[in-house]
N, CA, C and O atoms as a GROMACS GRO file, in nm:
protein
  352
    1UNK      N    1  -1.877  -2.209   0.967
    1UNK     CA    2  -1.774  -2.147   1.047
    1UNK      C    3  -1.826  -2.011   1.092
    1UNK      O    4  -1.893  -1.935   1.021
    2UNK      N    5  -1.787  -1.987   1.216
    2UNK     CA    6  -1.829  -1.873   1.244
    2UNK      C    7  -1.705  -1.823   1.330
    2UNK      O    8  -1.645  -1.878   1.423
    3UNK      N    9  -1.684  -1.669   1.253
    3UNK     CA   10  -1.600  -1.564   1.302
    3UNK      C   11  -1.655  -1.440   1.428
    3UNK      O   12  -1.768  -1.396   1.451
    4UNK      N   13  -1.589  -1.425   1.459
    4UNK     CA   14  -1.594  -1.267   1.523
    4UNK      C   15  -1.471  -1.148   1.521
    4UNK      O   16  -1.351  -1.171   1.536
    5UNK      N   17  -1.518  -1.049   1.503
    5UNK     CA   18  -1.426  -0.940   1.470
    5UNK      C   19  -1.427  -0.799   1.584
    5UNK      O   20  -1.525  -0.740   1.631
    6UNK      N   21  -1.306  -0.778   1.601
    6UNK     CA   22  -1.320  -0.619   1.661
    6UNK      C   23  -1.405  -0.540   1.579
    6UNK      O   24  -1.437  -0.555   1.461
    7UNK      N   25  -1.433  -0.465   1.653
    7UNK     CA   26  -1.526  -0.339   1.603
    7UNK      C   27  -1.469  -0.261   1.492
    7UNK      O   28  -1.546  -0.234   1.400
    8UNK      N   29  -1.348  -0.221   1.485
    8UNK     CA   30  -1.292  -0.166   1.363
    8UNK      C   31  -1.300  -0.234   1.270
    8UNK      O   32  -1.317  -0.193   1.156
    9UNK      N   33  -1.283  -0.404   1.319
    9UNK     CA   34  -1.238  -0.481   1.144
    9UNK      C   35  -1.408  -0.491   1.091
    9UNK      O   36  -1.430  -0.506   0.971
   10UNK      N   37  -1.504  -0.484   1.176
   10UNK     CA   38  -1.654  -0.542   1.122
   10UNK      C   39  -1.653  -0.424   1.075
   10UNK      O   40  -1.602  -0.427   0.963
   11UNK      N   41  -1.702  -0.256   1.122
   11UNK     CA   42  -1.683  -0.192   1.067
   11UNK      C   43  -1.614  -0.150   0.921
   11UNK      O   44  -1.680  -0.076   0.848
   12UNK      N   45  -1.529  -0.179   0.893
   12UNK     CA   46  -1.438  -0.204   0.772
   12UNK      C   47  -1.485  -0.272   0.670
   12UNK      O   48  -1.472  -0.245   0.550
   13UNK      N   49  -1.569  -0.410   0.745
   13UNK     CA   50  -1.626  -0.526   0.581
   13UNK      C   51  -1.766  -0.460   0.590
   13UNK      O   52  -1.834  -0.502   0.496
   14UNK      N   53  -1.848  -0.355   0.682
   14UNK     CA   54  -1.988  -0.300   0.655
   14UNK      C   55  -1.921  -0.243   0.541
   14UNK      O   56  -1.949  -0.274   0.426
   15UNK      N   57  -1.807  -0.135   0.585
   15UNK     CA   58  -1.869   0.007   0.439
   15UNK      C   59  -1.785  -0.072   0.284
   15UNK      O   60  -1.758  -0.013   0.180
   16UNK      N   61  -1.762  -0.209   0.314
   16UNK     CA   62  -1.680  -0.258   0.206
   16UNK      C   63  -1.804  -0.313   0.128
   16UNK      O   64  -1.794  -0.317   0.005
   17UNK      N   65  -1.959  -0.370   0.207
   17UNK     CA   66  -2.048  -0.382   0.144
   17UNK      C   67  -2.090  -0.302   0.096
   17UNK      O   68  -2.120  -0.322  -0.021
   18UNK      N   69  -2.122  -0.152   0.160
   18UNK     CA   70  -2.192  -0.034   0.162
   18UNK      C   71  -2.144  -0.029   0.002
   18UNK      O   72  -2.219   0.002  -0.092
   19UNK      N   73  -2.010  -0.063  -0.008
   19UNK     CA   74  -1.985  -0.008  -0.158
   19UNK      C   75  -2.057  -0.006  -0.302
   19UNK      O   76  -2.069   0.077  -0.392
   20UNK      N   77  -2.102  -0.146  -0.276
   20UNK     CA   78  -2.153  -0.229  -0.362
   20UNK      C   79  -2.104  -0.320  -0.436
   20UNK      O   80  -2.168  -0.369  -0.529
   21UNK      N   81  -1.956  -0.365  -0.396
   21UNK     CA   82  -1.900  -0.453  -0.463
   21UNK      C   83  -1.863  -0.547  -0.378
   21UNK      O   84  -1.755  -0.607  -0.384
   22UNK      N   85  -1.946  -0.564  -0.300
   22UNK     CA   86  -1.953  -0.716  -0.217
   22UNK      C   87  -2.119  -0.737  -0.210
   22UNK      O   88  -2.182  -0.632  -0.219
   23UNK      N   89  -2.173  -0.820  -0.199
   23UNK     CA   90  -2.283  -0.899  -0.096
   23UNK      C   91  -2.331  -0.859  -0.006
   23UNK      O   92  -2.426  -0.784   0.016
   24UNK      N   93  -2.212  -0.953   0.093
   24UNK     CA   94  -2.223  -0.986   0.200
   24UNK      C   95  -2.069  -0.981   0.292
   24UNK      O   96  -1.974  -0.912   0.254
   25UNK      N   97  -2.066  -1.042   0.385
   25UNK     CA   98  -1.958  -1.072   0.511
   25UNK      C   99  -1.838  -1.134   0.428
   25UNK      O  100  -1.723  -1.105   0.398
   26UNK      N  101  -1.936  -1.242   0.407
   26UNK     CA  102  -1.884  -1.380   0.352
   26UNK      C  103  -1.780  -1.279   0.232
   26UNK      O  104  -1.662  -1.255   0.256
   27UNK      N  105  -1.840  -1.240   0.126
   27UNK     CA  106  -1.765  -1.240   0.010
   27UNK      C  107  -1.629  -1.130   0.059
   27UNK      O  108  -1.511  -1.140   0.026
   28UNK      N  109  -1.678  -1.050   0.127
   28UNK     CA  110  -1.527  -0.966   0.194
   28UNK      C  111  -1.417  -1.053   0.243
   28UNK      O  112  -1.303  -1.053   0.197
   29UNK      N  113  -1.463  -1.131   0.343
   29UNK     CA  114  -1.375  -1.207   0.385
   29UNK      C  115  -1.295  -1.298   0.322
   29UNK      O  116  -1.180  -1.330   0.354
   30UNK      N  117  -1.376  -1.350   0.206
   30UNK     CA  118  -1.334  -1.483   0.105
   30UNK      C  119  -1.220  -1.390   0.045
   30UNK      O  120  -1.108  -1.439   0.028
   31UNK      N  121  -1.250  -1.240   0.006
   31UNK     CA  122  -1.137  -1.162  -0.095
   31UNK      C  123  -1.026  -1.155  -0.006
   31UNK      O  124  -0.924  -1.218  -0.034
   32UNK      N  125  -1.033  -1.085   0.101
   32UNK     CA  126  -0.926  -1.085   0.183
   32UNK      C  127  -0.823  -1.231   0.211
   32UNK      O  128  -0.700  -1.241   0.209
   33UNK      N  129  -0.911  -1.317   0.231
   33UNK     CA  130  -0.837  -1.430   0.272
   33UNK      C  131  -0.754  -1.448   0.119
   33UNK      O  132  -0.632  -1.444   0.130
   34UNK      N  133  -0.810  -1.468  -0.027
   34UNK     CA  134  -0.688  -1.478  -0.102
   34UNK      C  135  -0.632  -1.373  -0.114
   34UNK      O  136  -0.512  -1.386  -0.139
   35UNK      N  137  -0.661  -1.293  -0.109
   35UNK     CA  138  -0.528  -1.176  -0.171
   35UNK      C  139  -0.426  -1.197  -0.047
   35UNK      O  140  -0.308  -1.171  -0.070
   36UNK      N  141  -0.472  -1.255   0.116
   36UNK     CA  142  -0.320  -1.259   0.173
   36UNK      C  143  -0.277  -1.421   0.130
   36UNK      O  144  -0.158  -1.444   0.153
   37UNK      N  145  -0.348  -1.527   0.077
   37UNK     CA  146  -0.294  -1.597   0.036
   37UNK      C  147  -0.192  -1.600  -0.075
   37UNK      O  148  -0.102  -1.682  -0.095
   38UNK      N  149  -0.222  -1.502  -0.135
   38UNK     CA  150  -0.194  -1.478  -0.308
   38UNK      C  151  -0.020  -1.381  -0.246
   38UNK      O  152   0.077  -1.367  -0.321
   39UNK      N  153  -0.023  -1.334  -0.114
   39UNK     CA  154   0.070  -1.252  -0.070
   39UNK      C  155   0.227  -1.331  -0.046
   39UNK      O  156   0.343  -1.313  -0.084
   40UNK      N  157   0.154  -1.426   0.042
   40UNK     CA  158   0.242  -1.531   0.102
   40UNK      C  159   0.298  -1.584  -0.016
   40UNK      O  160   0.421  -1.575  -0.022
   41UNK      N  161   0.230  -1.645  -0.126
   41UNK     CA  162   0.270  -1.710  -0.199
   41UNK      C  163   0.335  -1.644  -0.353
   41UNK      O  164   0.360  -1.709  -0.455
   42UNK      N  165   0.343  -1.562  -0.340
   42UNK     CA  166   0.414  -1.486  -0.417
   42UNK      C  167   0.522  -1.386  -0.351
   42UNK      O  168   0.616  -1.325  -0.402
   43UNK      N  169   0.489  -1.392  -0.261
   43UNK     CA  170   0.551  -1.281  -0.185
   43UNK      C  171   0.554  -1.123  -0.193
   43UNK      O  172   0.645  -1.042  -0.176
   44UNK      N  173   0.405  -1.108  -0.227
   44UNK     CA  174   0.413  -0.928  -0.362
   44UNK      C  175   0.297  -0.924  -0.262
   44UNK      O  176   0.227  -1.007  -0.204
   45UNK      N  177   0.309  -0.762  -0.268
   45UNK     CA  178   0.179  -0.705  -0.169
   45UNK      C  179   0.136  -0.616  -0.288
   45UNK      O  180   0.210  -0.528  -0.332
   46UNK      N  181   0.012  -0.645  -0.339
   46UNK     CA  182  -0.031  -0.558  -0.408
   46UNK      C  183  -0.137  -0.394  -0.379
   46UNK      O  184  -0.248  -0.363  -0.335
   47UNK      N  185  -0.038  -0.339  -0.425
   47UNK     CA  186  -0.072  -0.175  -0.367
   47UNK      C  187  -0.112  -0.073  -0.483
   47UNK      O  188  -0.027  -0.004  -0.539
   48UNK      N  189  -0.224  -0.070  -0.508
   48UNK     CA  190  -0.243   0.003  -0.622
   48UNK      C  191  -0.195   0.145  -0.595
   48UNK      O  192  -0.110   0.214  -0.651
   49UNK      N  193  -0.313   0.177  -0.440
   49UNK     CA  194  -0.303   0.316  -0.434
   49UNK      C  195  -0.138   0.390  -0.425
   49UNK      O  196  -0.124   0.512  -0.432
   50UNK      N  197  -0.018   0.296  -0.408
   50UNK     CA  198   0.087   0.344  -0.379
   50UNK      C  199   0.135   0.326  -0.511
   50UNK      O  200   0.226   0.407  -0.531
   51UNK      N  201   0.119   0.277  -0.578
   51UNK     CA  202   0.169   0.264  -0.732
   51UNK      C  203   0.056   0.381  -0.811
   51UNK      O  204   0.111   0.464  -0.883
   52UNK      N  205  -0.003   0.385  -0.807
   52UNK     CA  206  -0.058   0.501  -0.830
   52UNK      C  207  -0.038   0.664  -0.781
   52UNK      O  208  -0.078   0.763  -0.841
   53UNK      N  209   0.029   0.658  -0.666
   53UNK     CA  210   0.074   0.770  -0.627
   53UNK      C  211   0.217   0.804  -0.691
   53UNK      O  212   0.255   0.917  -0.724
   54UNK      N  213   0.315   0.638  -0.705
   54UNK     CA  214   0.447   0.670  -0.751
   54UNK      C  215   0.424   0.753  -0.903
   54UNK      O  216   0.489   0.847  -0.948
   55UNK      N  217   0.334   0.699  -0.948
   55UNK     CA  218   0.341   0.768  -1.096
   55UNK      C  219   0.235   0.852  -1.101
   55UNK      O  220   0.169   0.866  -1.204
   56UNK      N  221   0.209   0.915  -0.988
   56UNK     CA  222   0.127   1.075  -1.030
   56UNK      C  223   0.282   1.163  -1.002
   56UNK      O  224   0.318   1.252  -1.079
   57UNK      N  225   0.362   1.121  -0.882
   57UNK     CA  226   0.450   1.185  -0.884
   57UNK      C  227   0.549   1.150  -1.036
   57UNK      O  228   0.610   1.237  -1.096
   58UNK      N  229   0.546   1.053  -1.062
   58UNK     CA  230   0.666   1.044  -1.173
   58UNK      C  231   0.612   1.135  -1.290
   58UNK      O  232   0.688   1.220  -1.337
   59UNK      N  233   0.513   1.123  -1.328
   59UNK     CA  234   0.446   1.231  -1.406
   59UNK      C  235   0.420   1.370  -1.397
   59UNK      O  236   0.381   1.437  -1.492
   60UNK      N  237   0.447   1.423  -1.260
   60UNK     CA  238   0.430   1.549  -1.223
   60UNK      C  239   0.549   1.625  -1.302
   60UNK      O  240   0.660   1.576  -1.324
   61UNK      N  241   0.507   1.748  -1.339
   61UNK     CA  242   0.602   1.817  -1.440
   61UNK      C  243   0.739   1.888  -1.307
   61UNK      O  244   0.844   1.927  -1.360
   62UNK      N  245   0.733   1.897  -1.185
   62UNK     CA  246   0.753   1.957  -1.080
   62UNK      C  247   0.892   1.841  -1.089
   62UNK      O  248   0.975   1.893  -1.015
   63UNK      N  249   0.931   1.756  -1.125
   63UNK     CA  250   0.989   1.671  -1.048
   63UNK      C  251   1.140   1.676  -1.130
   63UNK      O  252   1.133   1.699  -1.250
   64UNK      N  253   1.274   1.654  -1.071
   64UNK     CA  254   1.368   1.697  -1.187
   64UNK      C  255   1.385   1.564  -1.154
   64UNK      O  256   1.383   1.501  -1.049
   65UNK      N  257   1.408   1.529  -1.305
   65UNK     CA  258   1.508   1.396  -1.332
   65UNK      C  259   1.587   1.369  -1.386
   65UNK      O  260   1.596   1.264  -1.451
   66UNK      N  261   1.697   1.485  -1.371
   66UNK     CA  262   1.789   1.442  -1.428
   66UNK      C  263   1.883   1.320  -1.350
   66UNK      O  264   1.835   1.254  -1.257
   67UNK      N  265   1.991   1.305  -1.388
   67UNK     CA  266   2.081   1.206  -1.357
   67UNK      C  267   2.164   1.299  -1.246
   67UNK      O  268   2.223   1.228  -1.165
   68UNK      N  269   2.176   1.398  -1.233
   68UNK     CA  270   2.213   1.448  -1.134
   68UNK      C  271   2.102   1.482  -1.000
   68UNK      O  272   2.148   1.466  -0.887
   69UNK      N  273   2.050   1.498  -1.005
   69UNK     CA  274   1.949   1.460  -0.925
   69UNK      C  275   1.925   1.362  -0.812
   69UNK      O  276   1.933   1.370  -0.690
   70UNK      N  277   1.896   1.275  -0.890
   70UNK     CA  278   1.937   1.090  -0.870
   70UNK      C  279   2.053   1.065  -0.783
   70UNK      O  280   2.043   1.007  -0.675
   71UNK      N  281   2.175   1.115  -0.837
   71UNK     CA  282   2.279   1.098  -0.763
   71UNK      C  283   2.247   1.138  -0.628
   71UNK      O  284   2.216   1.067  -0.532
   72UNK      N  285   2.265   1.315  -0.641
   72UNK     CA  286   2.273   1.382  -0.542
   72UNK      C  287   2.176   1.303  -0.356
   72UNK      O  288   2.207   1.290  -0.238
   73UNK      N  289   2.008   1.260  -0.483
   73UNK     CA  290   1.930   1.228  -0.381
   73UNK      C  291   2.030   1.072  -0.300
   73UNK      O  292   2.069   1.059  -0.184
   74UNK      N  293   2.038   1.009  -0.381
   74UNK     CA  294   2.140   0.864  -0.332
   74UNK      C  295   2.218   0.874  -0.248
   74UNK      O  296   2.226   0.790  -0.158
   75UNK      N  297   2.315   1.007  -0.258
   75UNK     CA  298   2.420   1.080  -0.149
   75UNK      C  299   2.338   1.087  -0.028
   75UNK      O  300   2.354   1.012   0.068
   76UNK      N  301   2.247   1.181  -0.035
   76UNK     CA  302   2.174   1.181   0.073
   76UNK      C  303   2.119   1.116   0.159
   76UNK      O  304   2.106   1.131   0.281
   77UNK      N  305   2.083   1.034   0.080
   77UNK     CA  306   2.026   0.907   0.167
   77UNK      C  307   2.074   0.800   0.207
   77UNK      O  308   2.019   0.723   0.287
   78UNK      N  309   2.210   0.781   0.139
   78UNK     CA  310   2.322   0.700   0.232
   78UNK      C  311   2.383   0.788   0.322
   78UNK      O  312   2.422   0.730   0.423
   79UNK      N  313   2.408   0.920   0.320
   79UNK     CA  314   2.489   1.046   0.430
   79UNK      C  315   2.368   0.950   0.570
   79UNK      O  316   2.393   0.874   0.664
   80UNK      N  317   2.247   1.008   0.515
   80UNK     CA  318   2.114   1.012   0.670
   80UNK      C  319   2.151   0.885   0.739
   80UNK      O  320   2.198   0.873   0.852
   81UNK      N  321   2.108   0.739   0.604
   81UNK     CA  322   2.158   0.630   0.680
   81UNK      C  323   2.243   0.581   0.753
   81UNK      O  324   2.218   0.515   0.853
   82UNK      N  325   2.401   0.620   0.693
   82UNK     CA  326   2.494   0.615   0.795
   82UNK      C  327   2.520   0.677   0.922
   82UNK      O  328   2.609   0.634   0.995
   83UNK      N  329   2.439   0.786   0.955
   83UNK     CA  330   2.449   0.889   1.054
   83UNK      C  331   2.340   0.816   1.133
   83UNK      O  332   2.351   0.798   1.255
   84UNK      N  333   2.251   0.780   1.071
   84UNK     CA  334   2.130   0.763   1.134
   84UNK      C  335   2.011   0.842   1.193
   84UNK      O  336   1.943   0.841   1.295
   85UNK      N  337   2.020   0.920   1.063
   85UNK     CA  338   1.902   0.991   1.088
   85UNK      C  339   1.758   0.968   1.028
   85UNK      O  340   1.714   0.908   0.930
   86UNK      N  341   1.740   0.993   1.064
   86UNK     CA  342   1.564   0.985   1.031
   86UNK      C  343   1.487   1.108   1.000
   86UNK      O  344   1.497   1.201   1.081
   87UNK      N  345   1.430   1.119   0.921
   87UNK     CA  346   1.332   1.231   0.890
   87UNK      C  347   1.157   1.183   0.872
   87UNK      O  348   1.120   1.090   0.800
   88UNK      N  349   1.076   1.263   0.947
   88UNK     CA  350   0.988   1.249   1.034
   88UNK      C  351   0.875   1.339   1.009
   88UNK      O  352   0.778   1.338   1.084
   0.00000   0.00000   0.00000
């Protein structure tokens, strides 16, 4: 089988070799193709780097958690939704 790719996506599986944790073409592509198989069929997008960010923030000493907090933020963000605002 033979593929072709925009310039961004070939670009993308070079520095994915460059890494050293591929080969080749082939083995980029083979990963990609299951993990969106593995997507569909589970229906879960697996996101490290964003799960990893949730809990640098959840861990950050900066962050209040109390139960008032929580609320307050919930208020808020049903007030924006119903108004329809957006923040940007």
């Amino acid at each position: 089988m033979k593929i072709s790719l925009a310039p961004g996506l070939d670009k993308f599986v070079a520095e994915k070799i460059k890494t050293g944790n591929y080969l080749d073409a082939g083995e980029v592509i083979r990963e990609g193709l299951r993990r969106w198989k593995a997507q569909e069929v589970t229906g879960f997008v697996e996101s490290y780097g964003l799960e990893q960010a949730i809990q640098e923030g959840l861990d950050s000493p900066d962050l209040p958690c109390s139960k008032a907090f929580w609320a307050d933020l919930r208020k808020e963000l049903h007030r924006e939704h119903k108004n329809g605002s957006r923040r940007r």
